[in-house]
C-alpha positions in Angstrom: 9.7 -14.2 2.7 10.0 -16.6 -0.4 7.0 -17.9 -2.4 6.8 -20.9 -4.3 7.1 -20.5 -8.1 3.6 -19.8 -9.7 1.4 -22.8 -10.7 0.2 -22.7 -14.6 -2.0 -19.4 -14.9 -4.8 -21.8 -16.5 -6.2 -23.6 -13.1 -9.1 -25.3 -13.4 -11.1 -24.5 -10.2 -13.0 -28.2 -10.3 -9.7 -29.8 -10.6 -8.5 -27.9 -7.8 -11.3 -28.4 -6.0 -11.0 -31.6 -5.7 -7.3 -32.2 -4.9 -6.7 -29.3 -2.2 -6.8 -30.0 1.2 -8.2 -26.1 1.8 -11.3 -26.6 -0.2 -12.5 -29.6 1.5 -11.6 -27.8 4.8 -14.1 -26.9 7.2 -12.1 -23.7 8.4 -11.7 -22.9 4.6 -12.6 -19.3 5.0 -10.6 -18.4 8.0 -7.7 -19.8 6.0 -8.3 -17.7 3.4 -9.0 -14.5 5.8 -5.7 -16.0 7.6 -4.0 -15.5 4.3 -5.3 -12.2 3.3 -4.2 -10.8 6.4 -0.4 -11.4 6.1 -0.8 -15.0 9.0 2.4 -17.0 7.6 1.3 -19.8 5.2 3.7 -22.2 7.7 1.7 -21.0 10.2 -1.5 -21.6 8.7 -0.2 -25.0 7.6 0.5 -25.6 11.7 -2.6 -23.9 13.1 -5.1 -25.9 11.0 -3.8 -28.8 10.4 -2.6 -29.0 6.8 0.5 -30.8 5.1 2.5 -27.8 4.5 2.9 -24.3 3.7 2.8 -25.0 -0.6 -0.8 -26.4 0.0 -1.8 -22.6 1.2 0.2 -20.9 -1.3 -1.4 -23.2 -4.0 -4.8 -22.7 -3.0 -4.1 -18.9 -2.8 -2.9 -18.7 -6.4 -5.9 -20.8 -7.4 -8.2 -18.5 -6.3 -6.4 -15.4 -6.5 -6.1 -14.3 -3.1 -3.1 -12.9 -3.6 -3.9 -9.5 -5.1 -6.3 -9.0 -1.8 -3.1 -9.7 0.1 -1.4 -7.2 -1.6 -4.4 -4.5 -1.0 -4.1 -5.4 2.6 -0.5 -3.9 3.5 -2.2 -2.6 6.4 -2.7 -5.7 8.2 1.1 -6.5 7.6 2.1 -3.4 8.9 -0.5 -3.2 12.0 1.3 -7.1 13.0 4.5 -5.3 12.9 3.6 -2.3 14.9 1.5 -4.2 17.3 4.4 -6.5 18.4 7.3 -3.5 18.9 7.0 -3.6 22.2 7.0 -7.9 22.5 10.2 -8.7 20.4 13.2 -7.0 20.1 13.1 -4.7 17.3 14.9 -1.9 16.2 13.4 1.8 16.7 13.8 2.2 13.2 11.9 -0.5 12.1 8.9 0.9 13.7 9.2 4.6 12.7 9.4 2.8 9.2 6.3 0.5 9.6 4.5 3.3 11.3 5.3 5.9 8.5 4.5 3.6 5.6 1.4 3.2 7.2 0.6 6.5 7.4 1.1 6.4 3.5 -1.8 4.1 2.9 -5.5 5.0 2.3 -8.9 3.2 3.5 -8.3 1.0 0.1 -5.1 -0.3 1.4 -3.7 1.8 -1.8 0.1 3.8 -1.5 -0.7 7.5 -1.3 2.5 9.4 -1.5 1.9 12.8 -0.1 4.3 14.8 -1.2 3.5 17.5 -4.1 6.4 18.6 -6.4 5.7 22.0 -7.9 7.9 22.7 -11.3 8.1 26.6 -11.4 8.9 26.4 -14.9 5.4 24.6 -15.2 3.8 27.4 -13.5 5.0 30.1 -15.3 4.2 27.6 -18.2 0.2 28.3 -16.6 0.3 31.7 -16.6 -1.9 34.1 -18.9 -0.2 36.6 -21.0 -1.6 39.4 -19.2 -0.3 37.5 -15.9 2.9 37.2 -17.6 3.1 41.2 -19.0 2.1 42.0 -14.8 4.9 40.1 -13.2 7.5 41.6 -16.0 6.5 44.7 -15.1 5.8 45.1 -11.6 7.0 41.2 -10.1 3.9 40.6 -8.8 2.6 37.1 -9.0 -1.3 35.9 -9.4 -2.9 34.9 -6.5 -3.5 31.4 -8.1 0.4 31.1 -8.5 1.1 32.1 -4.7 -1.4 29.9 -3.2 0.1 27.1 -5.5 3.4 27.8 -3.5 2.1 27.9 -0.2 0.8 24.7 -0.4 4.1 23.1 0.0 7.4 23.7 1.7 10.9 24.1 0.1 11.2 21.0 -0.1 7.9 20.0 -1.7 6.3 18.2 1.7 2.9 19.2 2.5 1.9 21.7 4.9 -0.2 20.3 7.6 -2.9 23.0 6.8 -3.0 22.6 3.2 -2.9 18.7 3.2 -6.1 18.8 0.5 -4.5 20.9 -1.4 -1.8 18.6 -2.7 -4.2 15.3 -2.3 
């Protein structure tokens, strides 16, 4: 999906205003909703009548709808799963789609949840009497066992202990 280069950072709204065919639109803020939520600028340009597709992509840089679009992933990714079962798409595809949007919060924000525990950095933690216990009889602090047990050997969280690593 290619985007037209970026107009001059220094847009003056007015002048804008005035020359796109969006703002003077009387389905302006469906467009824009259109646009946050991942519709095609091609498509928009079709659906609503509009020159082209650089009209949308102007007006979105104008008004900086495109860090809203980028919050929104999950509307990309809901289109994507949605449609598996109407187009011919791989299996893969999905799983993927449907795992990455697993990893995003209510604020459409990546949330990676894995936890990767250094046991150097643990050991780093512990107090010297901690330290002078395990030396002597190998016996961990409770802290430093619960720490491990909130993962598996490979660092993924443990269903159970999900707010533990959050």
């Amino acid at each position: 999906m290619s985007m037209p280069p970026e107009p001059k950072k220094n847009i003056s709204p007015g002048r804008h205003s005035r020359n796109c065919s969006i703002c003077a639109h009387k389905y302006r803020e469906e467009i824009e909703r259109e646009f946050i939520n991942w519709t095609s600028p091609k498509v928009i340009a079709k659906t609503y009548g509009l020159r082209d597709r650089t009209a949308v992509y102007r007006h979105a840089h104008a008004f900086g709808l495109f860090p809203k679009r980028q919050r929104n992933l999950r509307a990309a990714l809901e289109k994507i799963i949605e449609q598996a079962c109407e187009v011919e798409v791989t299996s893969a595809a999905v799983v993927a789609a449907v795992q990455a949007y697993g990893k995003l919060n209510s604020q459409g924000r990546w949330v990676e949840r894995v936890e990767r525990v250094g046991i150097n950095d643990l050991f780093d933690r512990m107090s010297r009497d901690e330290l002078d216990v395990y030396a002597r009889q190998g016996t961990l602090p409770e802290w430093f066992r619960k720490t491990l047990a909130a993962t598996d050997y490979k660092g993924q969280e443990n269903e159970n202990n999900e707010e533990t690593a959050s």
